[in-house]
C-alpha positions in Angstrom: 175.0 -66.5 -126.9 174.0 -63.4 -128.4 175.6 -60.1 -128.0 172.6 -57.7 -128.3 174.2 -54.1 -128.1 176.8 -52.3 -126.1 176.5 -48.8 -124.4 178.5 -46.3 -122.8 177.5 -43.5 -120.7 179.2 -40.7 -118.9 178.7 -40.4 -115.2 181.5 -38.8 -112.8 182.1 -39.3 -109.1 181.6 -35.8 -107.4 183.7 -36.3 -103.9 184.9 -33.2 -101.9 182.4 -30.8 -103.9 182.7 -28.1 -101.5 186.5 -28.3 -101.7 186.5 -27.4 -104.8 184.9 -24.5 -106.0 188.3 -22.2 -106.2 189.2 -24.9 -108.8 186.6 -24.1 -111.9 187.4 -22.9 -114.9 184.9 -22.0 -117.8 183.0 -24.9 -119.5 180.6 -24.5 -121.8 178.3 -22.6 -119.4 180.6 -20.4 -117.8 181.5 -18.5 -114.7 182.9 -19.7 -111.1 180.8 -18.3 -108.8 179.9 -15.1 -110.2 182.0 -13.3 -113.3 180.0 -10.0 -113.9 176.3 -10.6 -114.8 176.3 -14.6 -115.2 176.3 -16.9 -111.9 177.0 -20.6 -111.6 174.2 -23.0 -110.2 176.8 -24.2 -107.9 177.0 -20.8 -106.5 173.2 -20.2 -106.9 172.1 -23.1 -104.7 174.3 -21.9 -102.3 172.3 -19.2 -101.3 169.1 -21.5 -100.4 169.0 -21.9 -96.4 165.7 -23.4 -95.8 163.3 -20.3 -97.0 162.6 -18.1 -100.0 165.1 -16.1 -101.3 165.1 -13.0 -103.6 167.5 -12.7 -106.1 169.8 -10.3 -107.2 171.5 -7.4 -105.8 174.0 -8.5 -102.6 172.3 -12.0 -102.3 173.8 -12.8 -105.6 177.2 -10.6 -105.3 175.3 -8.5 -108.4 175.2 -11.2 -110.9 171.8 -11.1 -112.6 172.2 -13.9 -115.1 172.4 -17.7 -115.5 173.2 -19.7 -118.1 172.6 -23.8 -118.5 170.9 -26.3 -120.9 167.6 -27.6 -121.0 167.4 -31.4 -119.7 163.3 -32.0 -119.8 161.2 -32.8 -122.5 157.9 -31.3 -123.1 157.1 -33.7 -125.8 157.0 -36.7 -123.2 154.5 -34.8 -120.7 156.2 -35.8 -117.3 156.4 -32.4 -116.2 154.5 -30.3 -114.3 152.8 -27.0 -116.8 154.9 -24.0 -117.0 157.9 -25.6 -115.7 161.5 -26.9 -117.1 164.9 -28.4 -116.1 168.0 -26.3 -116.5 171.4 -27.8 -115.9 175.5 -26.6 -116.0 178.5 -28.5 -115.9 181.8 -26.6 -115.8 185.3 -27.6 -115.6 187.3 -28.6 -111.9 190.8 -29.3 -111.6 190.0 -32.4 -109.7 190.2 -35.9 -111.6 187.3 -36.9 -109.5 185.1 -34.9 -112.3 183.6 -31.5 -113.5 181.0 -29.9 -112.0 177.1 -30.4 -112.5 174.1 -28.9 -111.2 170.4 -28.5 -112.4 167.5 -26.1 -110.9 164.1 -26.3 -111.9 162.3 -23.2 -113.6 159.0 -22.2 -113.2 157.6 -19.5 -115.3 155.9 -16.6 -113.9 153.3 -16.1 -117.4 153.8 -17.8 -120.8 154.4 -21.5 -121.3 157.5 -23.3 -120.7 158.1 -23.2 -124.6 162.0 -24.6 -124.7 163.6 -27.7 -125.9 165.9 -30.1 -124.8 169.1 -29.2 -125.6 168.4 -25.6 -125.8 171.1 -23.2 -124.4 169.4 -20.4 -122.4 170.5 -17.4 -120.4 168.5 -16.3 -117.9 168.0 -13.2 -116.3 166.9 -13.9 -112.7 166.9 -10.4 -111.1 163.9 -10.0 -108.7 162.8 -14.0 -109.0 162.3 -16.3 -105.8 164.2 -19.6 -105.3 162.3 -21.8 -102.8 161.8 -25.5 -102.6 158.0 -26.7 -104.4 157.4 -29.9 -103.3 160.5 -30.6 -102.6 162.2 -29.4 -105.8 164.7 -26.3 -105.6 162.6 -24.2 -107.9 163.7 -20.9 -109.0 160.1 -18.7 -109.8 158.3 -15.9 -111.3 160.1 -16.2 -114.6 158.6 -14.1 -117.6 159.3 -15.0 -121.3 160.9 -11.4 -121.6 164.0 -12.5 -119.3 165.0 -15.7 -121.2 167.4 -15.8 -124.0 167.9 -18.6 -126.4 171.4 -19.0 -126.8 172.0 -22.1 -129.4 169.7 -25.2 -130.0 170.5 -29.0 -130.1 173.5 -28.6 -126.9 174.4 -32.3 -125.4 174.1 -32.1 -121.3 176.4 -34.6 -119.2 174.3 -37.8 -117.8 175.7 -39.4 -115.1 176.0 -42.8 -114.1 174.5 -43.6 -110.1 173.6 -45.9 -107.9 170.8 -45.7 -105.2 173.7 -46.0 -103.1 175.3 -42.7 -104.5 172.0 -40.8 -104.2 171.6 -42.1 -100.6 174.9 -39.6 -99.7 175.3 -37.2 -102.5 171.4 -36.2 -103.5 172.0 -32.8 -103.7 174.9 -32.7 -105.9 172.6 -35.0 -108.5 169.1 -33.2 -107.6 167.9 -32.0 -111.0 170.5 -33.2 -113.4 170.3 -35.8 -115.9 171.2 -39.6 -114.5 171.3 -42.6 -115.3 170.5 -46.3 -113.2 170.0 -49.9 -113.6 167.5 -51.1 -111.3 164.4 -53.7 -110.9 161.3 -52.5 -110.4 160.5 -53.7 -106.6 156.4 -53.9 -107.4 157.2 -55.3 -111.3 153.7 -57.4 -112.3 152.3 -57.9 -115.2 149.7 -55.1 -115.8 151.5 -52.5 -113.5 152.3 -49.5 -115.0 154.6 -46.5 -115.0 151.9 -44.4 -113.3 152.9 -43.0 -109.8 155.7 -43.9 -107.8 157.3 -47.1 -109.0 160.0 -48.4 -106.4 163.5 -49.3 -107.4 166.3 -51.6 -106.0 170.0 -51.9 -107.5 171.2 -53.5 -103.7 173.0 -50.4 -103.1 171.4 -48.2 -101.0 168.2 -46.0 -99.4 164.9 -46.0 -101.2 164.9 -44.3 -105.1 161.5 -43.9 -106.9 160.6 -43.4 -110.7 157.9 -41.0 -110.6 155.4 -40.7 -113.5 152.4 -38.2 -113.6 148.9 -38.9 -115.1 149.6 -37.0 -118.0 152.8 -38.4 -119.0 152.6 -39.8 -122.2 153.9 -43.3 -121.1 152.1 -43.4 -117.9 149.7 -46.5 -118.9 153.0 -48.3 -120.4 153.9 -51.9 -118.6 157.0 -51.5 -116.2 159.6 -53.8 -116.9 161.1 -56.2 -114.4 164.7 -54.4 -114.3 166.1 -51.4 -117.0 168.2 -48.7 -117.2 166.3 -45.3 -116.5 167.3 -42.6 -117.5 165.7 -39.1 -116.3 166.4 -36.0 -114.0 167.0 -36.9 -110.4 164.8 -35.5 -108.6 162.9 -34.9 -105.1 159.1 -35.4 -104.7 157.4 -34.3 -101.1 153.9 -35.0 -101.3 153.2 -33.2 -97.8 155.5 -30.1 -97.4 158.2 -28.0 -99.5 161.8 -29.5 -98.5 163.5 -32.5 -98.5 163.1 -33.9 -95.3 160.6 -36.4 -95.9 161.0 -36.3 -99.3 161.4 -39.1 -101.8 164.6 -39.4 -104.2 162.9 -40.1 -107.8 164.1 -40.2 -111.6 161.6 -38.5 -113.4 161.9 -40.0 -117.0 161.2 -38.0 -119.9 159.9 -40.1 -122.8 159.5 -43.4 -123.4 163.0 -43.8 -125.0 164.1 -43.2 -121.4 163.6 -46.6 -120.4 166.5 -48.8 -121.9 168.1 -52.2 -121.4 165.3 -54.3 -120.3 166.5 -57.2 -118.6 166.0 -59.9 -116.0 166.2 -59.5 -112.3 169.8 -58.2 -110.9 171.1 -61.4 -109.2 170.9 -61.4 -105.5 174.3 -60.3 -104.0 175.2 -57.9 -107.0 176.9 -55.8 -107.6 179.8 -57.0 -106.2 181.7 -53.6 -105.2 185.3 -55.5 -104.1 183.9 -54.2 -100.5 185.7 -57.0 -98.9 188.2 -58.1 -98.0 190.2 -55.5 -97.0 192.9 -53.7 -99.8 195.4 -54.8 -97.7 194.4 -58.7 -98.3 195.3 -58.3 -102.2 198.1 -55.6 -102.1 200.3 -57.4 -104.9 199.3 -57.1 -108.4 200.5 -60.8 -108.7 201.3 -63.2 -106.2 200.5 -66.6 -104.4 196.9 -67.8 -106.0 195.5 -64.1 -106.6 192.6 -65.6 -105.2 190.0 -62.9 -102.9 186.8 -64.1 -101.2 184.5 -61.0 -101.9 181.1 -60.7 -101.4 179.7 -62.3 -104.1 182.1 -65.3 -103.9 185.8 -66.1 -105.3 187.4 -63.7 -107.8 190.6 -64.0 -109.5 192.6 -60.8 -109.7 195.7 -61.2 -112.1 197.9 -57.6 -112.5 195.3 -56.3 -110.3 195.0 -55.3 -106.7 191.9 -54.1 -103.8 192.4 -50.3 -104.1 191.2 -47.5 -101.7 193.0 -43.9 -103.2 190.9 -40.9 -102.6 189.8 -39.5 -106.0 193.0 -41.5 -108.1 190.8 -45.0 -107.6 187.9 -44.4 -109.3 185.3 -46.2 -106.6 181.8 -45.2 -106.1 180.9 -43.5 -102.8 179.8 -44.6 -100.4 181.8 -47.8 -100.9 186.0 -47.0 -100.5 187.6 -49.2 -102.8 187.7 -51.0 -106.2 189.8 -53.0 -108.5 193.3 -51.6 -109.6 194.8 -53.1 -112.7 198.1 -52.7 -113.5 199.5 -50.7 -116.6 201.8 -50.9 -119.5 202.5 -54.9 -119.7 202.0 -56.6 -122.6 200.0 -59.7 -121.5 196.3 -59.5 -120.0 195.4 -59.0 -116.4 192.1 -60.3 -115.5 189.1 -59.9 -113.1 187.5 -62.8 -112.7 184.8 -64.9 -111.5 185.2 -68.2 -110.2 182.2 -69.2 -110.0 179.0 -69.5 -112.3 175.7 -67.2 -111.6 173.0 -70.4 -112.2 170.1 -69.2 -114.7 172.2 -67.6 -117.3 171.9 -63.7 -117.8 170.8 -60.9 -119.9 173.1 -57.8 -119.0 176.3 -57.3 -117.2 177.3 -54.0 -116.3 180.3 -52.5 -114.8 182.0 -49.0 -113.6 185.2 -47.9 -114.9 187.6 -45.5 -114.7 191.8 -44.6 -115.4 193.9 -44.4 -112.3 194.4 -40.5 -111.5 195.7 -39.0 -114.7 197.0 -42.2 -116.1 197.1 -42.7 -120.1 193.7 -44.6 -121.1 193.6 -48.4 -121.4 192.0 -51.0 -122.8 189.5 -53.9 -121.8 186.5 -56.1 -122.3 184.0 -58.4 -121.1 185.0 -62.4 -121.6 182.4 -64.9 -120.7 182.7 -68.7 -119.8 180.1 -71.5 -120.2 182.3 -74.2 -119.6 183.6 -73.3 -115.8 186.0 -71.2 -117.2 188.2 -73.4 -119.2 187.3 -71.0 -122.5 186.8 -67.6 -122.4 185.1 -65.7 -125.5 184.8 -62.3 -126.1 181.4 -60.3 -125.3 181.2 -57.5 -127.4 184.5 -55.3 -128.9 186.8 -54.0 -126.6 186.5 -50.7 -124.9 189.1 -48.0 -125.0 186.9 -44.9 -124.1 188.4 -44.2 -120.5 187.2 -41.0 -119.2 189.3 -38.3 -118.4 187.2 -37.6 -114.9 185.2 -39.8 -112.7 183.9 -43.2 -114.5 181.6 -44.4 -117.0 178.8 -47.6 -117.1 179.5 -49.9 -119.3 176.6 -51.9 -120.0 176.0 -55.4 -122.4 173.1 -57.0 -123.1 173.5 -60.7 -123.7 171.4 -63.9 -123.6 172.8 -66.7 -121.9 170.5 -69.3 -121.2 172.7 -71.7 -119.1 175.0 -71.3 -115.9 177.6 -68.4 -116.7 180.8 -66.7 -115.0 182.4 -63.4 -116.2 185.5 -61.4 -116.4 187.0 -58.1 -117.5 190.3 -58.8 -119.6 192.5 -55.9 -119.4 194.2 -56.3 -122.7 198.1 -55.9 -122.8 199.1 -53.3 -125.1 202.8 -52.4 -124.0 203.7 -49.1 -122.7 201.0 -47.1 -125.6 197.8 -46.0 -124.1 198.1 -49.1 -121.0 197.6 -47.0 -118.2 196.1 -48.5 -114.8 192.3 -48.9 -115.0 189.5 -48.8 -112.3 186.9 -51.5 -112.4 184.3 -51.1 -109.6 180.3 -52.5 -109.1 180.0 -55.5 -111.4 176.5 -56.5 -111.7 175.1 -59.8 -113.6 171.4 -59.8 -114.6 169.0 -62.9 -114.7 168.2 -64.3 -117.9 
């Protein structure tokens, strides 16, 4: 077996969003609601009701100003002329995560001339925000009323599912995400060009969308990857989102990541079923659950179902629990083998509430679990908000099971972790 390469990337779990507003705090773009000139994008979209809106003056509670990063990328050409993707994250007090929204920006004269990463205010005083095609657009933008703030920030990319778009699209719509998925109409000689259909076994309908002029529109599609890109919405017959399509518009080519085999039918296994209150004991009688994807042993860890402390993904309502500060491992476990190997494993995970960090890593067994050896190095990198994707790329050629070992570091930094949507990848 070979371990290829390991990532980790941010993504946060954004429940209660409307709840929470009275609880931000600066960030790097600042400003809750309005303070003086500047206006958050959270506040922003607010004001869109279904038809154009002017800004400025009382509509905007006299802010004139917004401030965000750049997230699209000229030099790839999957954007339409004139236009570019601006998005904010600031602070909450909620361990759920911070909050992140994007808007897209279409320029009244000049050329979209701005880089990713570029931190810009703008001034958008007298400019229209209406939905174009779908996207929440804000309009008639001169070069005159942008400011270029510093080059080369980092924007937060966010881990989803299609099942996590299906409910909470407009609290992802034009922000940078991230998504492991196969590509439903994968053949050989299909390219990116167009709508390409995706399925993670999640949820609704999500698209990768690709323009003529992109300059990886005539590349081959792979059979699954992780696509990254700006979420976005994509009505070919009106302006709003009824009707629309959910699609990741990828930037470059380095956008596409991860290329794998099929996701296994069944997976991810979310710890759906049974019920929490089937494995309520970190450890007792055979710590055996019959989930969905078959039999898992759970050792120092239990079926969990806390609003915003477990760290599940939405719309599922509970995850794996693993208990803290022991010094041997807890484990969860497959037990049974996927049959034609596999070539990535991914997983969600998270700390319990605002528990110290832990940490854990992926085990694999070829030999129906009598050895376990390590995949990769272990990962301590718990998030303070929200969860992160951990994904491995691996090549195992013959039948295969998994399991995350919690490793048992004593009462330092061995606080309760979250482990939710493990997904095993054909080889």
């Amino acid at each position: 077996m070979n371990t290829i390469k390991i990532i980790r990337t941010a993504s946060a779990i954004c429940l209660l969003l409307l709840c929470l507003q009275s609880c931000v705090k600066d960030y790097e773009n600042p400003a809750a609601g309005t303070t003086g000139e500047l206006m958050t994008l959270f506040a922003l979209k607010q004001n869109y009701q279904g038809s154009e809106v002017t800004l400025g003056g009382d509509v905007t509670g006299g802010a004139s100003k917004i401030q965000g990063i750049v997230i699209s990328d000229k030099t790839g050409y999957n954007i339409e002329p004139g236009t570019f993707v601006l998005q904010q994250t600031f602070t909450s007090s909620n361990s759920a995560g911070d909050i992140t929204r994007g808007v897209v920006i279409k320029m009244n004269s000049g050329t979209a001339d701005y880089n990713f990463g570029d931190s810009l205010v703008i001034n958008i005083n007298g400019a229209k925000l209406d939905r174009i095609n779908g996207k929440l657009t804000i309009s008639g933008i001169t070069t005159d009323k942008i400011t270029t703030i510093a080059p080369n920030k980092v924007p937060l990319v966010r881990f989803v599912n299609q099942g996590i778009l299906g409910v909470n699209m407009e609290q992802y719509e034009s922000t940078l995400i991230s998504m492991h998925a196969d590509v439903v109409d994968y053949a050989v000689g299909t390219t990116f060009s167009g709508l390409r259909k995706l399925k993670d076994n999640t949820g609704p309908d999500v698209y990768v969308n690709t323009l003529p002029t992109a300059s990886f529109a005539g590349t081959q599609v792979p059979v699954n990857a992780q696509f990254n890109g700006i979420a976005t919405y994509v009505n070919e017959s009106g302006k709003d989102t009824s009707g629309a399509k959910k699609t990741i518009m990828l930037r470059t080519s380095a956008d596409v990541q991860f290329v794998s085999g099929a996701l296994y039918a069944g997976f991810p296994e979310s710890f759906e079923t049974p019920d929490a209150a089937t494995k309520a004991s970190y450890n007792s009688g055979t710590n055996l659950i019959t989930a969905g994807t078959g039999t898992w042993y759970l050792l120092q860890a239990i079926l969990a179902n806390t609003v915003l402390s477990d760290k599940f993904n939405v719309p599922g309502k509970q995850c794996i629990r693993m208990q803290q500060n022991l010094t041997t491992s807890g484990y969860v476990q497959m037990n049974f083998d996927v049959p034609n190997g596999a070539s990535k494993v991914t997983v969600f995970y998270g700390k319990y509430a605002t528990d110290a960090r832990s940490t854990f890593r992926l085990e694999s067994s070829i030999n129906g679990g009598t050895t376990w050896l390590a995949v990769g190095s272990n990962i301590t990198d718990m998030p303070d908000k929200g969860n992160k994707q951990a994904s491995w790329a691996v090549n195992f050629t013959v039948p295969v099971r998994f399991r995350i070992n919690k490793v048992g570091t004593g009462t330092s930094n061995n606080g309760r972790l979250a482990i939710e949507d493990f997904a095993i990848y054909r080889n």
